[in-house]
KOLGU-972851 format. One line per field, with one value per residue (C-alpha): x, y, z; residue in three letters. Coordinates in Angstrom, 2 decimals, always signed. Example, Ala and Ser with C-alpha at 12.3 -4.5 7.8 and 13.67 -1.06 7.14 Angstrom:
BEGIN
X <- (+12.30,+13.67)
Y <- (-4.50,-1.06)
Z <- (+7.80,+7.14)
rest <- (ala,ser)
***
This chain:
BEGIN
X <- (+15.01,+16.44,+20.29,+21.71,+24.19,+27.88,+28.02,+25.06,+22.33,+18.63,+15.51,+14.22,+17.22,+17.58,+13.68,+14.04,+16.86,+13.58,+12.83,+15.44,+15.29,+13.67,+11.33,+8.24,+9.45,+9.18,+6.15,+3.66,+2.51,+4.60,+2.60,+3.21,+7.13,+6.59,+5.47,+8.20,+10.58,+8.94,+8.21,+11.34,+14.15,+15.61,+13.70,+16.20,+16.28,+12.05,+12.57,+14.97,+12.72,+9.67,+11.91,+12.91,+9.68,+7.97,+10.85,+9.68,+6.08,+6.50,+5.11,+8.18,+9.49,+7.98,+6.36,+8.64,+11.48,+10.19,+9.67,+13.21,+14.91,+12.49,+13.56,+17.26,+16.68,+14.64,+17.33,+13.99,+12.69,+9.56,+8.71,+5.48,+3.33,+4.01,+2.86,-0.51,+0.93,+0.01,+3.59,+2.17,+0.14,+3.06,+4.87,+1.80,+1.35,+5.44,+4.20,+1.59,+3.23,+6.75,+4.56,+3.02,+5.87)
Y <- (+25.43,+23.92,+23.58,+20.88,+21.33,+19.52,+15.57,+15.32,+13.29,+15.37,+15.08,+11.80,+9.50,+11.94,+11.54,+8.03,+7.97,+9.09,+5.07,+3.98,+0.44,+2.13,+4.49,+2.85,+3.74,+7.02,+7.98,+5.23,+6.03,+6.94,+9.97,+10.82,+10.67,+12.81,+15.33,+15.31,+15.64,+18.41,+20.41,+19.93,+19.96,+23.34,+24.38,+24.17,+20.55,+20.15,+21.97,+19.62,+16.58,+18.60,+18.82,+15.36,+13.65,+15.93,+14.83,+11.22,+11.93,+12.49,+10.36,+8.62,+7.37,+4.07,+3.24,+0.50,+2.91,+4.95,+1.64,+0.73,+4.54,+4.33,+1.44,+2.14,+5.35,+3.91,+1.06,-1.49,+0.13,+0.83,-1.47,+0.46,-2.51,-4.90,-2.19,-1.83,+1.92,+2.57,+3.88,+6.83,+7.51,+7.78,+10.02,+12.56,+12.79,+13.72,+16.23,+17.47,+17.77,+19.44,+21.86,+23.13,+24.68)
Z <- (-13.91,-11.01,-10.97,-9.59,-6.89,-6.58,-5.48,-3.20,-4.07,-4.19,-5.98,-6.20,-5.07,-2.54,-1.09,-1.90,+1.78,+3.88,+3.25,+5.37,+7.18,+10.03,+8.46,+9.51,+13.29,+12.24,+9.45,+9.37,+5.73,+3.04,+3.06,+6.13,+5.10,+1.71,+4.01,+6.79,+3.54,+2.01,+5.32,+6.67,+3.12,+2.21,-0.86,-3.74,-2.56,-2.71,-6.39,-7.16,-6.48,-8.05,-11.59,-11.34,-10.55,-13.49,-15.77,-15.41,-16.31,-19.70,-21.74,-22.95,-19.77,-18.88,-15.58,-15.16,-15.39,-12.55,-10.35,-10.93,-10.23,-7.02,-5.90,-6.06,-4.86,-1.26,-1.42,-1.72,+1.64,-0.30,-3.08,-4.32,-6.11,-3.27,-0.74,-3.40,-4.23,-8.32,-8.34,-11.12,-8.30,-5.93,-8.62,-8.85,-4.93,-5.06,-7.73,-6.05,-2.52,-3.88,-6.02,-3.02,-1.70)
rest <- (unk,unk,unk,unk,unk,unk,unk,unk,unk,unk,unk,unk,unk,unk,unk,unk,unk,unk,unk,unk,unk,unk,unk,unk,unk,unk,unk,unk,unk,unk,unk,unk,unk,unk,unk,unk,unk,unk,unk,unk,unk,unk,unk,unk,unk,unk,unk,unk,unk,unk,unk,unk,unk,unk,unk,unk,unk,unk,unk,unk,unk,unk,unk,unk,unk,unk,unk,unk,unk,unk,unk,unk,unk,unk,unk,unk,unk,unk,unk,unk,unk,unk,unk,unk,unk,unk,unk,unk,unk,unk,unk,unk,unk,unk,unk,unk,unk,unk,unk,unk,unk)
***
């Protein structure tokens, strides 16, 4: 398992900073940004998001629980629903990119 490492944020709060006001300027998909983070993130750091974002799949964490974290997390920068992103969708392309690496 992943351990987490002193203060810094990582996993999914810390993927959630790619969304920052300006982020747009940079990746034009959210895609596009997912990728840029896990190309370009040490890999205890991709891990880290890889644990967290399987942690929140289980069955007893709600999908509303997930939108909220995210949200917090990308500081609103990327509101999934109102971009039309199935944000359990969103969650298994994290899962799917970080587990590549």
């Amino acid at each position: 398992m992943t351990e987490r490492y002193g203060g810094d944020e990582f996993g999914l709060p810390h993927l959630g900073q790619v969304f920052h006001h300006s982020w747009r300027g940079e990746w034009p998909t959210e895609n596009e940004a997912l990728e840029y983070y896990a190309d370009g993130m040490p890999t205890h750091l991709v891990e880290a998001l890889l644990v967290d974002a399987l942690r929140v799949t289980e069955p007893a964490v709600p999908t509303w629980v997930f939108e909220t974290l995210w949200s917090v997390g990308a500081e609103r920068r990327l509101e999934l629903r109102s971009e039309g992103i199935d944000p359990r969708a969103w969650l298994l392309r994290i899962i799917r990119r970080a587990g590549n690496d």
